[in-house]
C-alpha positions as CSV (number, residue, x, y, z in Angstrom):
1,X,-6.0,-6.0,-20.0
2,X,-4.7,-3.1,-21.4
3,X,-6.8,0.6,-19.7
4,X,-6.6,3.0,-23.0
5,X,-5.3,6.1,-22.2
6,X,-8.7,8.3,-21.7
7,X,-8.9,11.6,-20.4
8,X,-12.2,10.9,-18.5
9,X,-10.7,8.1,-16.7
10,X,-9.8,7.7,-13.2
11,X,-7.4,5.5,-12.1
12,X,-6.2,4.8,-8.3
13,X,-3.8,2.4,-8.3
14,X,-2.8,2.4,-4.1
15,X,-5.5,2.3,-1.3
16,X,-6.2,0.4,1.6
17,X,-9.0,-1.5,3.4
18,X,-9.5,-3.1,7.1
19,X,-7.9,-6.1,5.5
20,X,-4.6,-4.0,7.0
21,X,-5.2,-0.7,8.2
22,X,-7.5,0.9,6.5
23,X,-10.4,2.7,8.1
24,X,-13.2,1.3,5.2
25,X,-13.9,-2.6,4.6
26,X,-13.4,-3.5,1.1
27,X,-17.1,-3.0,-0.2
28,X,-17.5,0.5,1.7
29,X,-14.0,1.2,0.1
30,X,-15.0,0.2,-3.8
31,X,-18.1,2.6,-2.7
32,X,-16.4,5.5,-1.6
33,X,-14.6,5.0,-4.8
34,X,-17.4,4.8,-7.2
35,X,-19.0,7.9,-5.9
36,X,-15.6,10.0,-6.1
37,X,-16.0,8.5,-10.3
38,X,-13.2,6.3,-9.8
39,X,-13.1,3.8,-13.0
40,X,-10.1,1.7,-12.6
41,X,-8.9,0.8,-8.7
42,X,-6.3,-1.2,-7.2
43,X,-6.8,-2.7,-3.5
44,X,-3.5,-2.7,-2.5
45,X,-3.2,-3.6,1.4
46,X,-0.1,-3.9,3.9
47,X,1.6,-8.1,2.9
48,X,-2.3,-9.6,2.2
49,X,-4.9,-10.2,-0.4
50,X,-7.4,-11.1,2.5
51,X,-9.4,-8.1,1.2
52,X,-9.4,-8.8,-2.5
53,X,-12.3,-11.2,-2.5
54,X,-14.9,-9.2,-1.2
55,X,-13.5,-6.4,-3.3
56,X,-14.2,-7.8,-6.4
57,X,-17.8,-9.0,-5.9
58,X,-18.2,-5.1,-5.0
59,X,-16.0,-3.9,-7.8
60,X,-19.0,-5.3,-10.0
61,X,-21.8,-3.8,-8.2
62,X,-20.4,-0.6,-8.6
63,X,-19.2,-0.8,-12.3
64,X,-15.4,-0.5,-11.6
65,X,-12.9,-2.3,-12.7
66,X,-10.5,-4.0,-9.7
67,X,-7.1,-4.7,-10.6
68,X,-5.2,-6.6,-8.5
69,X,-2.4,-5.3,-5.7
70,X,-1.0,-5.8,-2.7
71,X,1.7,-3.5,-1.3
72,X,4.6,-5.7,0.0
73,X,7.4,-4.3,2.6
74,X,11.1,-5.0,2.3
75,X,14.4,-3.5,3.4
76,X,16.9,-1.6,1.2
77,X,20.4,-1.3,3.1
78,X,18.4,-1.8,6.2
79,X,15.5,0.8,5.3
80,X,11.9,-0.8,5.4
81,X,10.4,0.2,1.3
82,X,7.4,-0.5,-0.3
83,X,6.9,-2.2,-3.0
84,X,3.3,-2.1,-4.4
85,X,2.9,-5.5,-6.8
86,X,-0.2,-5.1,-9.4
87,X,-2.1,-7.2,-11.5
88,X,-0.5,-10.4,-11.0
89,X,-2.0,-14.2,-10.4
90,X,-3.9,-14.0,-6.9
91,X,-4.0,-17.8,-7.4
92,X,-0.4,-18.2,-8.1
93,X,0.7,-20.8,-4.8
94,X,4.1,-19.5,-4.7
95,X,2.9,-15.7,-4.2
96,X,0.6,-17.1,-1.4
97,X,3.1,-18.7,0.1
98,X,4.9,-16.0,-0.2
99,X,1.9,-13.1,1.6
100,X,2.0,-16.1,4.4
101,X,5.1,-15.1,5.3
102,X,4.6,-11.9,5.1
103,X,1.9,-12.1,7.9
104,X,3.8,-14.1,10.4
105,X,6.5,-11.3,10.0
106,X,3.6,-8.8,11.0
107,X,2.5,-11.1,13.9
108,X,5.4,-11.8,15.2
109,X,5.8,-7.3,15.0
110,X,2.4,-7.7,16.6
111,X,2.9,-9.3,19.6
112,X,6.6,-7.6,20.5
113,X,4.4,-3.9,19.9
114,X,2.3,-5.4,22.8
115,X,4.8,-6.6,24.9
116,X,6.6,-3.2,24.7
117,X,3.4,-1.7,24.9
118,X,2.8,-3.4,28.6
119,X,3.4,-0.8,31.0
120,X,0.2,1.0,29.5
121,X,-1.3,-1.7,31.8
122,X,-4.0,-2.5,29.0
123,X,-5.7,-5.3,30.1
124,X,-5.6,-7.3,26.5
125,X,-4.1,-4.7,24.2
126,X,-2.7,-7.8,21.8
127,X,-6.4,-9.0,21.5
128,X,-8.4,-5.3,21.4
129,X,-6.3,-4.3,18.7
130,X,-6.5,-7.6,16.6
131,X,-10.7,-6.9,17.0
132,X,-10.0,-3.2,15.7
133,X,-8.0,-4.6,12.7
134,X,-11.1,-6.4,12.0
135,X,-9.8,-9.9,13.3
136,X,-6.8,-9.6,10.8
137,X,-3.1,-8.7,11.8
138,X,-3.4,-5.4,13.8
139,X,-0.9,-2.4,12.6
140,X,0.0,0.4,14.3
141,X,-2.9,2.5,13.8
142,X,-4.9,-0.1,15.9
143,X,-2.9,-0.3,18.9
144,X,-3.5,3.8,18.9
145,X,-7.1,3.6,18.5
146,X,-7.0,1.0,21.8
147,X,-5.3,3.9,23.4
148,X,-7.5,6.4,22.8
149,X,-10.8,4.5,23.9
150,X,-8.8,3.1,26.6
151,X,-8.0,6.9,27.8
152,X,-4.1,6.7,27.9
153,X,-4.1,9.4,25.0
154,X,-6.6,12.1,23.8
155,X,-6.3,11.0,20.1
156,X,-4.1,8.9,17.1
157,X,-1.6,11.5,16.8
158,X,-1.1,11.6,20.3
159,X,-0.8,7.5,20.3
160,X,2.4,8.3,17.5
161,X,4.0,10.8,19.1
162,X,4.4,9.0,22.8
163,X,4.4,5.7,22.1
164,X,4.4,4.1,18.3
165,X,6.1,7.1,16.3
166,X,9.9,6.6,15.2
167,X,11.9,5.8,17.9
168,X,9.4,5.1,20.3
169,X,8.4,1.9,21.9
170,X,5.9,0.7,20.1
171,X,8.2,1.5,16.7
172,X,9.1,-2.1,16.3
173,X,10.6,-2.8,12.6
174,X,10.4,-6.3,11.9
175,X,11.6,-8.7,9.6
176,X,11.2,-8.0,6.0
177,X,12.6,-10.3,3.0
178,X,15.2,-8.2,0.5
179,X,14.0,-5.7,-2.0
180,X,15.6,-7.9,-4.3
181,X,13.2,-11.4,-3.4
182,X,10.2,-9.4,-3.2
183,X,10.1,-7.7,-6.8
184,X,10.7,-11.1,-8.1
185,X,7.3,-12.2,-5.7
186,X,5.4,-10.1,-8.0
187,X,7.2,-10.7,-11.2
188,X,6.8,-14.4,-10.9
189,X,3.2,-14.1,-10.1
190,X,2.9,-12.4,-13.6
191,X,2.7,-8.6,-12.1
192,X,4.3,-5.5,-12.3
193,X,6.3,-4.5,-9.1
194,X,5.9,-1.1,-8.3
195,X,8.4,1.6,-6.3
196,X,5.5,2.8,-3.8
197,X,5.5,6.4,-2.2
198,X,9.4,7.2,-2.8
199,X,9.6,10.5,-1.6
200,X,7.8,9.3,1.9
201,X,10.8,7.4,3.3
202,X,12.7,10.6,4.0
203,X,15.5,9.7,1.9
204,X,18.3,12.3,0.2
205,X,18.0,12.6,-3.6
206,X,21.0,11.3,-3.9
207,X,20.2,8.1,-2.1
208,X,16.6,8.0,-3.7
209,X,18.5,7.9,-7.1
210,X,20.3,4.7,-5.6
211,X,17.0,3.0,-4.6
212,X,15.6,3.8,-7.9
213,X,18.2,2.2,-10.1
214,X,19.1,-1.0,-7.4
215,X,14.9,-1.3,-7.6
216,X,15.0,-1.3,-11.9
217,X,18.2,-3.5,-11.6
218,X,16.4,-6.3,-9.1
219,X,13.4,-6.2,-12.3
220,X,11.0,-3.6,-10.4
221,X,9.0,-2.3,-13.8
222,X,7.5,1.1,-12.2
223,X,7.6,3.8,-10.0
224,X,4.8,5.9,-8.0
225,X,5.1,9.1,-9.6
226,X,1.9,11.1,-8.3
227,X,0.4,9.5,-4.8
228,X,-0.9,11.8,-1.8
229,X,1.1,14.6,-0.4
230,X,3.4,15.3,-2.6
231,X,4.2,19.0,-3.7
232,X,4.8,20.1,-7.6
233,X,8.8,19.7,-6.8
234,X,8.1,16.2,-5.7
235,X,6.2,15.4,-9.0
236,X,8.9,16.5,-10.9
237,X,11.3,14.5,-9.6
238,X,9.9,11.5,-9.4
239,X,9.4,12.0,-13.0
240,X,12.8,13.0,-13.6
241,X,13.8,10.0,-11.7
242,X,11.1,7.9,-13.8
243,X,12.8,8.6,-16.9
244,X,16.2,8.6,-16.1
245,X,15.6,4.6,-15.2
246,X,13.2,4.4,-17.8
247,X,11.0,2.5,-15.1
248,X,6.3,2.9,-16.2
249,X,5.0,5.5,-14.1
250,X,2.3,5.0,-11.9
251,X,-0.3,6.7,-9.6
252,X,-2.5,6.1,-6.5
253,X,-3.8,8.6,-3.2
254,X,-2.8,5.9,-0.9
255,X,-5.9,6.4,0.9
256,X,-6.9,5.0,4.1
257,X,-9.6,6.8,6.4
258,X,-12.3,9.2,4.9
259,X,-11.7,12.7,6.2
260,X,-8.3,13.5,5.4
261,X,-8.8,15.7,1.9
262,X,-5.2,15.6,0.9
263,X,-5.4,11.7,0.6
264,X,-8.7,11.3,-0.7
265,X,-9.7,7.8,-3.3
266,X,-9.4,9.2,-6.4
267,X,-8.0,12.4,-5.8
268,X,-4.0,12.3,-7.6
269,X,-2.7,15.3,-9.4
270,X,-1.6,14.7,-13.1
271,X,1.5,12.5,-13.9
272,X,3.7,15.1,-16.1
273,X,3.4,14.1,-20.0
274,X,5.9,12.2,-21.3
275,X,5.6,8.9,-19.2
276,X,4.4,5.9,-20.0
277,X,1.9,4.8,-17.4
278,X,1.9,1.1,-15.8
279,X,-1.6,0.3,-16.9
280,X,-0.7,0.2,-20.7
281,X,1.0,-3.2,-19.5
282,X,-1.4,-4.9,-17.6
283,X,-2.8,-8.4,-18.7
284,X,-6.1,-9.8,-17.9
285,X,-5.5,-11.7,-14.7
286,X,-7.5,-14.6,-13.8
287,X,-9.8,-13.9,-10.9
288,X,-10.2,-10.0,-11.5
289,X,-11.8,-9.9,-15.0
290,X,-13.6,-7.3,-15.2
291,X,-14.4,-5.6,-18.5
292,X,-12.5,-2.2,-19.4
């Protein structure tokens, strides 16, 4: 399934759902989509494809076409990246396997948030936050909306800045696989790994040039030029650093509450010309056929 290149196309290839921690369920997420004229969208949540189910039954009711993703974490000389896998098998039993793993890493995160977490005397924090995140694995949004209805902080960005920001208690960084093993998760599945967000991990350019070519060397395919708040300098050199490793260039808001305009579904600014974008390589992907 190749997406021809179409000026009245829009195409958000990174967002997230209460399948990890996202504020909309999967069908209210398509939705939101749909209405904002979004024609090609990727589901893309935190190590699971709980989500991508339900998102293709409403991927049809809303006449869009659902490719698949999944955004996958890993460490690079110890830094936790994200690697956003798209349109691979979501029946392939070795990428399953695979996301399985994946979730007992984020449990296992889970539970030590809670324990560090304790002193907060919230009676049941582990269990109120697994109910916020829907049932599913809770991340660290969910532990700070406990805190707010529970009245320890006045709101989210409170819950960050005491307790679960960098460096805090509640900052626990788990166990993530290589960058190396996960790129080949996707490329094994049949699916195009993806460098997700680079200029959000707060590395030098210098060392974001080293990610970039040790991420094309391990087989990643593509790199997130345009995602959410990112200036005009940013979009520049991500597509400086797109070319230079001659990696597909790809896009996505990385959305995941409604009322935050700079990180709106279907909101990216242009890719710079010159690229060749991702979704000229995608395949039709059993599971997620939907008609271009």
């Amino acid at each position: 399934m190749t997406i021809p290149q179409d000026p009245v196309l829009c195409i958000d290839l990174h967002c997230h759902s209460t399948a990890s921690d996202g504020a909309l369920t999967p069908t209210e997420l398509v939705k939101r989509a749909a209405e904002r004229e979004v024609t090609h969208l990727a589901l893309t949540d935190h190590d699971t494809i709980s989500g991508l189910a339900e998102a293709v039954s409403a991927a049809t009711v809303n006449d869009i076409v659902l490719i698949s993703g999944v955004e996958l974490s890993c460490l690079w000389r110890s830094h936790t990246i994200h690697v956003v896998g798209l349109d691979f098998d979501p029946d392939d039993a070795e990428f399953r396997e695979a996301l399985e793993r994946q979730k007992r890493n984020r449990w296992d995160r889970a539970a030590m948030i809670a324990e560090r977490l304790s002193k907060l005397a919230i009676t049941d924090l582990l269990e109120r936050a697994t109910k916020e995140a829907g049932g599913d694995v809770p991340g660290r949004p969910h532990f700070a909306r406990v805190m707010v209805e529970a009245g320890i902080v006045k709101n989210a960005a409170q819950a960050f800045k005491r307790y679960l920001g960098a460096g805090k208690a509640g900052d626990v960084k788990a166990y993530w696989p290589e960058l190396q093993e996960v790129v080949q998760w996707v490329s094994a599945a049949g699916g195009l790994a993806v460098l997700a967000h680079p200029r959000k991990y707060k590395l030098t350019a210098t060392k974001l040039r080293e990610l970039t070519a040790d991420f094309r060397r391990a087989g990643g395919q593509a790199i997130e030029v345009s995602t959410s708040g990112q200036s005009s300098g940013d979009l520049g050199f991500l597509a400086e650093l797109c070319r230079r490793e001659k990696l597909l260039a790809s896009q996505g808001s990385d959305f995941h509450f409604p009322g935050a305009p700079w990180c709106e579904v279907g909101r990216i600014m242009k890719m710079p010309d010159g690229l060749e974008p991702v979704w000229h390589h995608f395949r039709q992907v059993p599971g997620v056929d939907a008609p271009v």
